[in-house]
TORDOLUM-435546 format. One record per residue: residue number from 1; x, y, z of N, C-alpha, C, O in turn. Coordinates in steps of 0.2 Angstrom, whole numbers, plus 2048, in hexadecimal, padded with zeros to 3 digits. Each point is the difference from the previous one (the first is absolute). Layout:
N
REC   num    nX    nY    nZ   caX   caY   caZ    cX    cY    cZ    oX    oY    oZ
REC   NUM     X     Y     Z     X     Y     Z     X     Y     Z     X     Y     Z
...
***
This chain:
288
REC   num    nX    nY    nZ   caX   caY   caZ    cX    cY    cZ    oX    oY    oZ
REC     1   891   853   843   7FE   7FF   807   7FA   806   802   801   805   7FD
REC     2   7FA   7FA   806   7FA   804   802   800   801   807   7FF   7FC   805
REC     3   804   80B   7FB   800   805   805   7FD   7FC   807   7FC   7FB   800
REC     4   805   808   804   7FB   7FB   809   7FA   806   800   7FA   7FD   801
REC     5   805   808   7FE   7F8   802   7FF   7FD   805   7F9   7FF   806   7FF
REC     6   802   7F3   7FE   7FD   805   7F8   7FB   803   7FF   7FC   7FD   802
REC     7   802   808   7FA   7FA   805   7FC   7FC   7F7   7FE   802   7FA   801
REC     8   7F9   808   7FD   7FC   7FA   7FB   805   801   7F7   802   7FD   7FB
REC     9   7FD   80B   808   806   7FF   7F8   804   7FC   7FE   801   7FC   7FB
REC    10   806   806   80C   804   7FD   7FF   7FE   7F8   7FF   802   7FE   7FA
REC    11   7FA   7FD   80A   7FE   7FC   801   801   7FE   7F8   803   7FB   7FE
REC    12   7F8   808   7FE   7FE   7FB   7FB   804   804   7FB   7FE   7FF   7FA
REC    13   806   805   806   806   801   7FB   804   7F9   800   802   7FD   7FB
REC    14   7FF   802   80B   807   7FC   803   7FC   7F9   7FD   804   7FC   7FD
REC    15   7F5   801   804   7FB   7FA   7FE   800   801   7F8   802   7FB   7FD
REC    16   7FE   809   801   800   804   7F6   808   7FC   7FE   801   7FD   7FA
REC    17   804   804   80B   806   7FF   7FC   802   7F9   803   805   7FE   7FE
REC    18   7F9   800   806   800   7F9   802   7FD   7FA   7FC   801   7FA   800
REC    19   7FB   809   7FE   7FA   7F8   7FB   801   804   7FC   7FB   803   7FF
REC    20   80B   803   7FA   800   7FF   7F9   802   7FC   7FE   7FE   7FF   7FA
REC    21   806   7FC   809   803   7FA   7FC   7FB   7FC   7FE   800   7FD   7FA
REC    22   7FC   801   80C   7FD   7FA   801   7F6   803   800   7FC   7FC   803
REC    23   803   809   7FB   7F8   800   7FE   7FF   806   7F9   804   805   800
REC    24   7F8   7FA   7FC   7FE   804   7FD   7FD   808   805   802   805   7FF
REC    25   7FC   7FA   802   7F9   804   806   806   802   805   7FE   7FE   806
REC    26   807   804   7FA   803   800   808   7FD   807   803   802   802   806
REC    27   7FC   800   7F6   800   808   804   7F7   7FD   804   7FE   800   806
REC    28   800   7FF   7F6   7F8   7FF   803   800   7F8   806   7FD   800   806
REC    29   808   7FB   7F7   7FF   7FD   806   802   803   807   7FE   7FE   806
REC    30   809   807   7F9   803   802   806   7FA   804   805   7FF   800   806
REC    31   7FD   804   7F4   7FA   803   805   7FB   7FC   803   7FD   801   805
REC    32   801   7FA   7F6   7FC   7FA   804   802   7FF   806   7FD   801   806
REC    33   809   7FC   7F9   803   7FD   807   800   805   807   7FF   7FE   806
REC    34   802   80A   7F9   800   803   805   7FA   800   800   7FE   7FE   806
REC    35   7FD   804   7F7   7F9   801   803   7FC   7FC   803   7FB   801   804
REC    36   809   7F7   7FB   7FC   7FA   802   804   802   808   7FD   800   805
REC    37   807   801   7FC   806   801   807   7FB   805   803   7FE   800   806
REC    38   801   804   7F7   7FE   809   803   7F7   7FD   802   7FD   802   805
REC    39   800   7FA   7F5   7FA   7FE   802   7FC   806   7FC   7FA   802   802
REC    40   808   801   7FB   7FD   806   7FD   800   7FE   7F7   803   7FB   7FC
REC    41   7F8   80A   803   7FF   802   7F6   806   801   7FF   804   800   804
REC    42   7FD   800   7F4   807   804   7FC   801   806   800   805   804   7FF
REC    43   7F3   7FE   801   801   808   800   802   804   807   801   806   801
REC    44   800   7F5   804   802   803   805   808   801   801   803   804   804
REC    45   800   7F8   7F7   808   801   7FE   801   806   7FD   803   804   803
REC    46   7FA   7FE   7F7   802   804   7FF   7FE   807   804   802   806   800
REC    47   7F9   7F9   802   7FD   807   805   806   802   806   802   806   801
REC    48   800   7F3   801   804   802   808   807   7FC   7FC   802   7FA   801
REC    49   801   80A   7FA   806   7FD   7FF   807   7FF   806   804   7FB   800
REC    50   7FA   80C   804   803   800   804   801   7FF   807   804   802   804
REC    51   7F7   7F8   7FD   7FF   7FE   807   805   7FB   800   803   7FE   7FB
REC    52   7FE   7FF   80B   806   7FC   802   7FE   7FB   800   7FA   7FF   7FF
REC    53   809   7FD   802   7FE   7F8   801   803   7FE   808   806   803   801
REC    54   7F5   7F7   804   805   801   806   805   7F9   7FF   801   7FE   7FA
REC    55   802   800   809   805   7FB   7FF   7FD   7F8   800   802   7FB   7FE
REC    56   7F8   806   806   7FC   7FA   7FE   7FB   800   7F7   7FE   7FB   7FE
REC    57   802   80A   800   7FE   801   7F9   806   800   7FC   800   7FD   7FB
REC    58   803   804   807   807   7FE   7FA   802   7FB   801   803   7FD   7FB
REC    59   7FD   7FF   809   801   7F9   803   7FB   7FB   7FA   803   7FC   7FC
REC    60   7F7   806   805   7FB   7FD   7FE   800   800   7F9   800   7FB   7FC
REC    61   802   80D   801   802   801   7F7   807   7FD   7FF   800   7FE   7FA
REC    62   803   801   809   808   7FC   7FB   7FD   7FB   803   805   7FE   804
REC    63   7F8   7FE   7FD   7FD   7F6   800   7FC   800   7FC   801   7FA   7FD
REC    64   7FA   80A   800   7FB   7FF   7FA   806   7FF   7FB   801   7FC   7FC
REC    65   802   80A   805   805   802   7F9   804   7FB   7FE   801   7FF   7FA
REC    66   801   7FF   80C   806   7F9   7FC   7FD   7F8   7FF   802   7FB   7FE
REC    67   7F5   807   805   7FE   7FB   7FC   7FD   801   7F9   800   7FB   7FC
REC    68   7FF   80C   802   7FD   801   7F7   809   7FE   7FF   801   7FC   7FB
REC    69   804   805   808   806   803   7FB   801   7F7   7FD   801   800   7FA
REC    70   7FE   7FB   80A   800   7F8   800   7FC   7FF   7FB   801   7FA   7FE
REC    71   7FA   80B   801   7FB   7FC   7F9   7FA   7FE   803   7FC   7FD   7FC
REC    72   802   805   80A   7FA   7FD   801   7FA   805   7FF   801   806   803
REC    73   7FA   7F9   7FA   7FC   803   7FC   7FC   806   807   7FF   7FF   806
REC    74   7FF   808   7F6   7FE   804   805   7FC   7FF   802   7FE   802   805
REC    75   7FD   7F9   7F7   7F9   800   802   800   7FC   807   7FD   802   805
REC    76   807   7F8   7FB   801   7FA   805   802   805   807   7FE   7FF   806
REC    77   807   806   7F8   804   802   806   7F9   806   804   800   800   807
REC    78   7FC   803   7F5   7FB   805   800   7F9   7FB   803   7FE   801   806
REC    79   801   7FA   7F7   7FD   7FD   803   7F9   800   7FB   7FB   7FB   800
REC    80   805   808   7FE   7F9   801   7FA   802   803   7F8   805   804   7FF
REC    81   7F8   7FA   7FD   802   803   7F7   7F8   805   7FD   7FC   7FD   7FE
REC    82   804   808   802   7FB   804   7FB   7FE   7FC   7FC   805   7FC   7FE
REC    83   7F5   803   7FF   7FF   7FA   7F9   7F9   803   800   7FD   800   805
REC    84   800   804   7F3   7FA   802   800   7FE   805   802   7FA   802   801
REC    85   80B   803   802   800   807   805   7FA   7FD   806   7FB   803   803
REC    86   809   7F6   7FF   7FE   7FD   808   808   7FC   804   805   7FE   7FE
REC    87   7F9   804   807   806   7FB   802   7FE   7F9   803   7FB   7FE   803
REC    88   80C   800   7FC   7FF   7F8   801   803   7FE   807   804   804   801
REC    89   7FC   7F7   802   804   7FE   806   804   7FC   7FB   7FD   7FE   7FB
REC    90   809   800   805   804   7FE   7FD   804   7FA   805   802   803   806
REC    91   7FF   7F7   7F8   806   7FB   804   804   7FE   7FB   800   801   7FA
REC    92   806   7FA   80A   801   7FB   7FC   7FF   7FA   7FB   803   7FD   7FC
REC    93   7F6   804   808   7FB   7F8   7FE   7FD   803   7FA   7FA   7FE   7FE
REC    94   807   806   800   7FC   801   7F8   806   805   7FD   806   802   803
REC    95   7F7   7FF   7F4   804   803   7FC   7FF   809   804   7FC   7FF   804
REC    96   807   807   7FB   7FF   805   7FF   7FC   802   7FB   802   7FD   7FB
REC    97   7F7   807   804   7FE   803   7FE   803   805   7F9   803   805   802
REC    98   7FB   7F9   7F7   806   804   7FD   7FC   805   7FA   7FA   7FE   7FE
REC    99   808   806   7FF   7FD   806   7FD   7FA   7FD   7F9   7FA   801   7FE
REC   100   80C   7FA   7FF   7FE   7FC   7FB   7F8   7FC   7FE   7FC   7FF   7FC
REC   101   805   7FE   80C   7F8   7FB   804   7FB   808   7FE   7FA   7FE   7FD
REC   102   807   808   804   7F9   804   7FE   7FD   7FE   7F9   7FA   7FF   7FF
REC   103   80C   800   7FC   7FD   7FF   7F7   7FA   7FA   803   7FA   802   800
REC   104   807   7F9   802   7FA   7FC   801   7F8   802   805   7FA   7FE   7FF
REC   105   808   806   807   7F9   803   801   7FE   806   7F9   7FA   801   7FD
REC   106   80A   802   803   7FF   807   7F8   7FB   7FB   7FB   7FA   801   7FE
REC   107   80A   7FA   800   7FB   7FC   7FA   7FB   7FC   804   7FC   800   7FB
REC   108   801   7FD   80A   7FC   7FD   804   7FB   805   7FE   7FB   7FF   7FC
REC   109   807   808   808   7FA   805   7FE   800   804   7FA   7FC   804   802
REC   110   805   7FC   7FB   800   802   7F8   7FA   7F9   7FD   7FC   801   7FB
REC   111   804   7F9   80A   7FE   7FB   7FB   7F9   801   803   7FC   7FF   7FC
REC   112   802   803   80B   7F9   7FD   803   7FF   805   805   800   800   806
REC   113   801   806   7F6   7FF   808   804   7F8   800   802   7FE   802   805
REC   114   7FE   7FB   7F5   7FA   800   802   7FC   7FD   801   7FA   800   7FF
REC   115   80B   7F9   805   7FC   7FC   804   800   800   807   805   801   804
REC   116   7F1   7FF   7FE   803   803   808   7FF   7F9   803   7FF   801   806
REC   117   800   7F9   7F8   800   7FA   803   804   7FB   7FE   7FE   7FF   7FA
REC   118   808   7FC   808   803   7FF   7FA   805   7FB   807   803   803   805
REC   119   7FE   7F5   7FA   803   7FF   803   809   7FD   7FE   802   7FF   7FB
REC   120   800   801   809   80A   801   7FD   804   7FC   807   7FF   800   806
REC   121   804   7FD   7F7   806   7FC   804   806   802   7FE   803   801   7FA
REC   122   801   800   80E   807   803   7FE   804   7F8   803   7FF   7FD   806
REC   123   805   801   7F4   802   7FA   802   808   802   805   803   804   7FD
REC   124   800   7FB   807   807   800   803   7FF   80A   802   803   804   7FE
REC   125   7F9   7FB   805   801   808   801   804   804   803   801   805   7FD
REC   126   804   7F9   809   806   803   803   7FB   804   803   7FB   7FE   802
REC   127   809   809   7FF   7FD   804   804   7F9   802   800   7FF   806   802
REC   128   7FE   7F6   7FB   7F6   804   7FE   802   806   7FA   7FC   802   7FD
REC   129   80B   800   801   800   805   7FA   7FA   802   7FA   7FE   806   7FF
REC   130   801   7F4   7FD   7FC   801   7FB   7F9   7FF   802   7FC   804   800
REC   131   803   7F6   803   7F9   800   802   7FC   806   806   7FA   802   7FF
REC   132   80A   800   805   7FE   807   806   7FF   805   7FA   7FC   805   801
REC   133   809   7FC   7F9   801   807   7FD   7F9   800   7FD   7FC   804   801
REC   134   803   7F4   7FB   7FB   802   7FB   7FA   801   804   7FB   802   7FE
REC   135   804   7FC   80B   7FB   7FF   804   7FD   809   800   7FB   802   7FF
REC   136   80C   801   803   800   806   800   7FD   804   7FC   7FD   805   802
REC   137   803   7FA   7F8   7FD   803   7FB   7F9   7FE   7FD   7FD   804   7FD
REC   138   801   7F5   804   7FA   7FD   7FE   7FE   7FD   806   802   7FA   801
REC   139   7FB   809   805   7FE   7FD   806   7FB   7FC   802   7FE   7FD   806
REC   140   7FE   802   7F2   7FA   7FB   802   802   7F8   7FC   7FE   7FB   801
REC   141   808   807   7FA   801   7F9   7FF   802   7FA   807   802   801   806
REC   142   7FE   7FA   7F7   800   7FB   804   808   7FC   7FD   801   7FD   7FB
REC   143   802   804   809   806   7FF   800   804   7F9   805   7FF   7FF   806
REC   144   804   7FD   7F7   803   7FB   804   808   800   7FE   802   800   7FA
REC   145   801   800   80C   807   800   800   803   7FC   804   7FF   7FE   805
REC   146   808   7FE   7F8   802   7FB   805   809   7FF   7FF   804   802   7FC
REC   147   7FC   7FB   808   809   7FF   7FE   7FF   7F8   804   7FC   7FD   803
REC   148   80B   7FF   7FB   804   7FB   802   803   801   805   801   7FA   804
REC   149   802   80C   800   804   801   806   7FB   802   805   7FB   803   7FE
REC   150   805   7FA   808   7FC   802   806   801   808   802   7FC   803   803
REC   151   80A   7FF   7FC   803   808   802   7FE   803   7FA   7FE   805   802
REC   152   801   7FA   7FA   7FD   803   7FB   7FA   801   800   7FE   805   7FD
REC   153   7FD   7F8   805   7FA   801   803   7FE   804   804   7FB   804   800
REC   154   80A   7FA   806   800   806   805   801   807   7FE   7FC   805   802
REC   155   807   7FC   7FB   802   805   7FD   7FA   804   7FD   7FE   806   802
REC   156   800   7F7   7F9   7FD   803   7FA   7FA   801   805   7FE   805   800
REC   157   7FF   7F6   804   7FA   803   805   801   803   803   7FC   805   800
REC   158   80A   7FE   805   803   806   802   7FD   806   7FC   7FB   804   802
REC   159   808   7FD   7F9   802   807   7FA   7F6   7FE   7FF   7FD   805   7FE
REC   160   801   7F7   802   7F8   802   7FE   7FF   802   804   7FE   806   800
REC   161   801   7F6   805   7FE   805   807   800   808   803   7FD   804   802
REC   162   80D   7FC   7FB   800   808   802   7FE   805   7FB   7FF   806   801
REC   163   801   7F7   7F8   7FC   805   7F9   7F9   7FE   800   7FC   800   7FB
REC   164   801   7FE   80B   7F9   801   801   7FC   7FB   7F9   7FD   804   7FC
REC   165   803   7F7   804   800   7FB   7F8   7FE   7FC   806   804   7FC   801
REC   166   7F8   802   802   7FD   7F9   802   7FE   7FD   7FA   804   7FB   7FF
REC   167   7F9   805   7FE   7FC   7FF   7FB   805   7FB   7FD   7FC   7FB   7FE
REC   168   808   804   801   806   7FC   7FA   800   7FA   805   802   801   806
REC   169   7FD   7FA   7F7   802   7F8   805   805   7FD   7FD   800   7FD   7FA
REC   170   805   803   80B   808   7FE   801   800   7FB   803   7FD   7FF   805
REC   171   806   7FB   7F7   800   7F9   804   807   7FD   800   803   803   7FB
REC   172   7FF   7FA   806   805   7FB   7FE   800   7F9   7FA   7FD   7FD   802
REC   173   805   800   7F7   800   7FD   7FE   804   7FE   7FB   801   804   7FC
REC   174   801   7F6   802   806   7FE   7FD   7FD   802   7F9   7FC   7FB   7FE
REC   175   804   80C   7FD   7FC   800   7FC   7FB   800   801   7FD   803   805
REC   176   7FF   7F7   7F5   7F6   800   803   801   7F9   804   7FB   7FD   7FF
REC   177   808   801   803   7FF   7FB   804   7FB   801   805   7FB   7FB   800
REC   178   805   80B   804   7FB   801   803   7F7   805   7FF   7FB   802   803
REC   179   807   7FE   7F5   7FB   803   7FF   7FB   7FD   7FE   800   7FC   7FB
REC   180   7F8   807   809   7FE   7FA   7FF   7FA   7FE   7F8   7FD   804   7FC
REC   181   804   7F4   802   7FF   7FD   7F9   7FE   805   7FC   803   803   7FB
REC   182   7F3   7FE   808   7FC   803   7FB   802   809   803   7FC   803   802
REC   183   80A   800   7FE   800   806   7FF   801   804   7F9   805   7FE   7FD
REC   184   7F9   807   801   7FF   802   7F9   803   807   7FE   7FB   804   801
REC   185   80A   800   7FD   802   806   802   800   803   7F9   802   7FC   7FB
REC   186   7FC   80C   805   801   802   7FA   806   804   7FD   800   804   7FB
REC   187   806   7FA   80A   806   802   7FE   806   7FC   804   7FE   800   806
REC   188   807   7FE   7F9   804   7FE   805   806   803   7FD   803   800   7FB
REC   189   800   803   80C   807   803   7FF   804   7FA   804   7FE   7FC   804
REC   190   809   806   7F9   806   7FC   805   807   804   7FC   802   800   7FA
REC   191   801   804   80C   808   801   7FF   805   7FA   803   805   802   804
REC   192   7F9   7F7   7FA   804   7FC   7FF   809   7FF   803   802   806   800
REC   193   801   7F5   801   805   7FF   7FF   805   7FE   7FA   7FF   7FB   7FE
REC   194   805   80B   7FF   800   7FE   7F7   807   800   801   802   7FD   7FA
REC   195   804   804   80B   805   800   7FD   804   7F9   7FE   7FF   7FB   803
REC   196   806   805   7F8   802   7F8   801   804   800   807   801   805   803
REC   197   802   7F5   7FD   804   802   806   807   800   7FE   804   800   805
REC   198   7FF   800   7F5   806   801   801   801   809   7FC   805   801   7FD
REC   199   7F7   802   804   7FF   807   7FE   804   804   806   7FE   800   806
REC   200   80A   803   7F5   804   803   805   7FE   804   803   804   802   804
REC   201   7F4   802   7FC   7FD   805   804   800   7FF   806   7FF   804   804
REC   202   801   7F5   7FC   7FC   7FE   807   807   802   805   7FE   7FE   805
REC   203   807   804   7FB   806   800   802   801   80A   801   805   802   802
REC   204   7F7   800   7FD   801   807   7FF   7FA   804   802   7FA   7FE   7FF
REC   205   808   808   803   7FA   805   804   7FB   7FC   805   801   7FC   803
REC   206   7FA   809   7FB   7F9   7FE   807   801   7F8   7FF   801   7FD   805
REC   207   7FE   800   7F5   7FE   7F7   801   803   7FB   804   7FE   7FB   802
REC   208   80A   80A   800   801   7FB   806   800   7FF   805   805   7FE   804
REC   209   7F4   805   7FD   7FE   7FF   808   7F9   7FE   800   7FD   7FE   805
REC   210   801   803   7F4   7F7   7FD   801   802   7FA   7FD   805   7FE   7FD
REC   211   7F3   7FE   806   801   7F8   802   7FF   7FD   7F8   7FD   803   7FB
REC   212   807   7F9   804   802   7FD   7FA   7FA   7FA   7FE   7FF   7FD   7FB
REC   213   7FE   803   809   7F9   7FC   800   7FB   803   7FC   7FC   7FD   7FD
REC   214   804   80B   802   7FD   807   7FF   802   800   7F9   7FD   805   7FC
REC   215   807   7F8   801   805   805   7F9   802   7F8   7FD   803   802   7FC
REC   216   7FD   7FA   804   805   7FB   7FD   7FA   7F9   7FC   7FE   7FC   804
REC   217   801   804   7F6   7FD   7FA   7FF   803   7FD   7FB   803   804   7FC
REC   218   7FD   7F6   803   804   7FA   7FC   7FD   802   7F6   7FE   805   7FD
REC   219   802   7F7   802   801   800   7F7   7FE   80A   800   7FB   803   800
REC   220   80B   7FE   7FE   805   806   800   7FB   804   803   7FF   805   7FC
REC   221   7FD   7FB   80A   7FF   805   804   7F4   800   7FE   7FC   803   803
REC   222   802   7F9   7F8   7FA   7FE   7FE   7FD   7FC   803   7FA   7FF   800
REC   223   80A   7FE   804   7FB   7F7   803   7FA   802   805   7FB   7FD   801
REC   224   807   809   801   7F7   802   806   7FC   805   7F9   7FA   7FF   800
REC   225   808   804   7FD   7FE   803   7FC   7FD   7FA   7FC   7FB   802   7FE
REC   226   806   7F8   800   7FB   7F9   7FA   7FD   7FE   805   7FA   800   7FF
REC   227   809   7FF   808   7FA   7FE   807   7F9   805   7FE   7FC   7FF   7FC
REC   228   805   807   807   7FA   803   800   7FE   800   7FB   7FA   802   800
REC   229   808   7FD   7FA   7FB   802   7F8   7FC   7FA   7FF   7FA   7FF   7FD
REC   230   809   7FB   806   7FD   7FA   7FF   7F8   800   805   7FA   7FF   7FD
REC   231   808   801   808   7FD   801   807   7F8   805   800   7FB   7FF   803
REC   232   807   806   7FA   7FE   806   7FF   7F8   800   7FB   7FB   804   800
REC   233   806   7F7   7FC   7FB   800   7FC   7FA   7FB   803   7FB   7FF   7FC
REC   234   805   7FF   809   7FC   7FC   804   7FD   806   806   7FB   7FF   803
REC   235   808   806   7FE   7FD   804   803   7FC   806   7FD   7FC   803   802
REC   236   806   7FE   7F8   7FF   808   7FC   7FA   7FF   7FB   7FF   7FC   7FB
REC   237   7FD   809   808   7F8   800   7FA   800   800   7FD   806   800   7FD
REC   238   7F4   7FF   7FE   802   7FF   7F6   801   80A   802   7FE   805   804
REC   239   808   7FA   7F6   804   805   7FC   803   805   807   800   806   801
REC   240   802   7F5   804   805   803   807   805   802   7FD   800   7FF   7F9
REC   241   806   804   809   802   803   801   807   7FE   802   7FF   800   806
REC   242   807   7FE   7FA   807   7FC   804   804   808   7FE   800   802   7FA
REC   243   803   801   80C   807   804   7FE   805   7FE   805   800   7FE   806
REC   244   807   803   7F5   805   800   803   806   804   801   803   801   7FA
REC   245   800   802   80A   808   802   802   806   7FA   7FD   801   7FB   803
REC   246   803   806   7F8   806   7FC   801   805   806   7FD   7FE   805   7FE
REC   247   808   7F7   801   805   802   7FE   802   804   7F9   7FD   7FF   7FA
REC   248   807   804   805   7FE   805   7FB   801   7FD   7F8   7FE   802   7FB
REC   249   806   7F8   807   801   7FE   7FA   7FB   7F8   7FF   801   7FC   7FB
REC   250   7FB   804   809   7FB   7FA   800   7F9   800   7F9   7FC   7FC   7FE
REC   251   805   80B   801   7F7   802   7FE   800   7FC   7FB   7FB   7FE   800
REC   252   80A   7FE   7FB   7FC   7FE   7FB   800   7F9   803   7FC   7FC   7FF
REC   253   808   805   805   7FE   7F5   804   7FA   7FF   802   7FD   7FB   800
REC   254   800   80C   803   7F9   801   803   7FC   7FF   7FC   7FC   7FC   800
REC   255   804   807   7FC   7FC   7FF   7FB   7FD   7FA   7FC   7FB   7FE   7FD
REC   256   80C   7FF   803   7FF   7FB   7FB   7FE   7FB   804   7FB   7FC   7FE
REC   257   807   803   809   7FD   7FC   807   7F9   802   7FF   7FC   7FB   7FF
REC   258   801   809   802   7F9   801   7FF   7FB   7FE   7FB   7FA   7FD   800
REC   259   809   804   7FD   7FE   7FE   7F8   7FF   7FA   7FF   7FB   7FE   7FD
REC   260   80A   7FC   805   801   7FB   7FF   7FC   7FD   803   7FE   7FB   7FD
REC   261   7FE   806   80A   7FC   7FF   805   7F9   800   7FF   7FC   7FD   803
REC   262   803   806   7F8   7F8   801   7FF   7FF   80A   801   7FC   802   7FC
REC   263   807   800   807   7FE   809   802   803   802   7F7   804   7FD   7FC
REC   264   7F7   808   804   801   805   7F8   802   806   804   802   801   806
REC   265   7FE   804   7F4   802   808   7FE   806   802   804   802   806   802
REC   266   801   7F4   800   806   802   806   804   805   7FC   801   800   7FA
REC   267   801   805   80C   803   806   7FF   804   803   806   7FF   7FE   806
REC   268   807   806   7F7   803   802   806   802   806   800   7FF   804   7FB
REC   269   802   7FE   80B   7FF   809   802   808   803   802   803   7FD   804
REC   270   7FF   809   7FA   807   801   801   7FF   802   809   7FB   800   803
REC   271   80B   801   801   7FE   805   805   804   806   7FF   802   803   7FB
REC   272   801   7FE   80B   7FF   80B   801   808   7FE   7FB   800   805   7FD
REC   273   806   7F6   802   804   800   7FD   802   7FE   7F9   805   7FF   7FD
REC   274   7F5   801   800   7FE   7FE   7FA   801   7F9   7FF   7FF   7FE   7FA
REC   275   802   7FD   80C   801   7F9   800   7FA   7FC   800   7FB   802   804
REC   276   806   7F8   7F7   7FA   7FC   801   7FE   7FC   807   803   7FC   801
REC   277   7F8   805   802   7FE   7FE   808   7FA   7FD   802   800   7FC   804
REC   278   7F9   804   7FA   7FC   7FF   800   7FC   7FC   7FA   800   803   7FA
REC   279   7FD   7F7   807   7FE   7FD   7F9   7F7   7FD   804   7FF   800   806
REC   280   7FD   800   7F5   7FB   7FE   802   7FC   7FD   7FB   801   801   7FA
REC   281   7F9   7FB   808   7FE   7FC   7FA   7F7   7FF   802   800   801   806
REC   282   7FD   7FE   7F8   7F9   7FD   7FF   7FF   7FB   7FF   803   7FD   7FB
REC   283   7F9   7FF   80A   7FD   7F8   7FF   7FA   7FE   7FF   7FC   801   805
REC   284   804   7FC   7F5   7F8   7FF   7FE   7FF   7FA   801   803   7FB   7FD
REC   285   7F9   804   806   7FF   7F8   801   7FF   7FC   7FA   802   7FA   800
REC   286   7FB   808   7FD   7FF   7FE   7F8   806   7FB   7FE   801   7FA   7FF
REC   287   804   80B   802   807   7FC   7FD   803   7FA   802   805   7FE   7FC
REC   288   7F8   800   80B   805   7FD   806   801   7F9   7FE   804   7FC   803
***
């Protein structure tokens, strides 16, 4: 039980041993949660360890808390996720933002660091993550971004707008349905929906609370992933460029999906956990 006027210490001692069951992170989520209460940095926790909390601030902290302790993701409860040392506005209407999604901006720029003009479609964007980040970093490209959710859109033009990214054009569209015929792009990203749907993950951690719309695709989690590869080559310049996000055990189906399609040199890239995550391929018109 937590005291009626705790330290901040006490607060997130008591937050530390309440989420070890149920969070990897509990010492860190407990001080999220008090700072987002407090409206303050983290470094302000540890400076005034000792300051009190009033009875409307602890009030405030044990409701956050017994929503992380439920499993609902801090990002959702906080309201925004860090991605690219930027923050994201974050809902329900889109995935979270995840560490993993950097290997594909990392290899983007590794690939066309020295292009300073260079056009790129982010297919299903969520919250603007990958196209805002690479916006961020290569600010003259010409970048189009889009999602199938109407809140998803909202969103990602939000998070451009407040990371100062006009530049990046955020639309709505089922895929390229909306894109239009004659457009030509010298890369396209998409972090897809790749899980199957009877993947017992989907039952466990942050994913049951993000939209299943966002994570679940039919023939074992690949069906929007053959859509856009199909799709994809009617948009992409001679010797474009297709990358992709899926599942850690997908790389060789990507590959060979690729391959089968007409795209060469397809290859895949580990991320931060030595897991196969990003696959990409070259299309030459030549081949098609």
């Amino acid at each position: 039980m937590l005291v009626e006027t705790p330290t901040l210490a006490q607060a997130i001692a008591y937050g530390h041993q309440q989420l070890m069951p149920s969070s990897d992170s509990a010492k860190l989520d407990a001080q999220l949660l008090l700072a987002s209460v407090l409206d303050k940095e983290l470094s302000y926790l540890l400076t005034w360890p000792e300051k009190v909390l009033s009875k409307a601030q602890r009030q405030a902290f044990l409701s956050l808390l017994s929503r992380r302790i439920e499993g609902e993701p801090i990002a959702y409860i906080l309201g925004f996720k860090e991605f690219w040392s930027l923050p994201f506005k974050v809902s329900t209407a889109t995935l979270i933002p995840r560490p993993d999604t950097e290997t594909l901006i990392e290899l983007v720029l590794v690939h066309f660091a020295e292009k300073a003009q260079l056009s790129c479609l982010d297919l299903g964007t969520g919250t603007g993550a990958i196209a805002l980040s690479l916006a961020s970093e290569m600010p003259t490209w010409h970048i189009d971004a889009l999602d199938f959710s109407e809140d998803a859109v909202a969103l990602a033009k939000f998070n451009a707008k407040q990371l100062n990214l006009p530049q990046v054009n955020i639309y709505q569209s089922d895929w390229f349905e909306k894109v239009p015929s004659n457009s030509q792009f010298d890369l396209i990203v998409s972090n897809p929906p790749y899980i199957d749907g009877d993947d017992v993950n989907l039952s466990q951690g942050d994913v049951r609370f993000e939209p299943k719309s966002a994570l679940v695709a039919d023939n074992n989690g690949l069906a929007d992933i053959e859509h856009i590869a199909k799709q994809a080559k009617h948009y992409l310049k001679p010797q474009g460029r297709l990358y992709f996000e899926h599942g850690y055990q997908q790389g060789a189906a990507v590959r060979a999906l690729l391959e089968n399609l007409g795209y060469r040199a397809a290859q895949t890239v580990t991320d931060l956990n030595g897991h196969e995550r990003i696959s990409w391929a070259i299309f030459s018109h030549s081949h098609e």
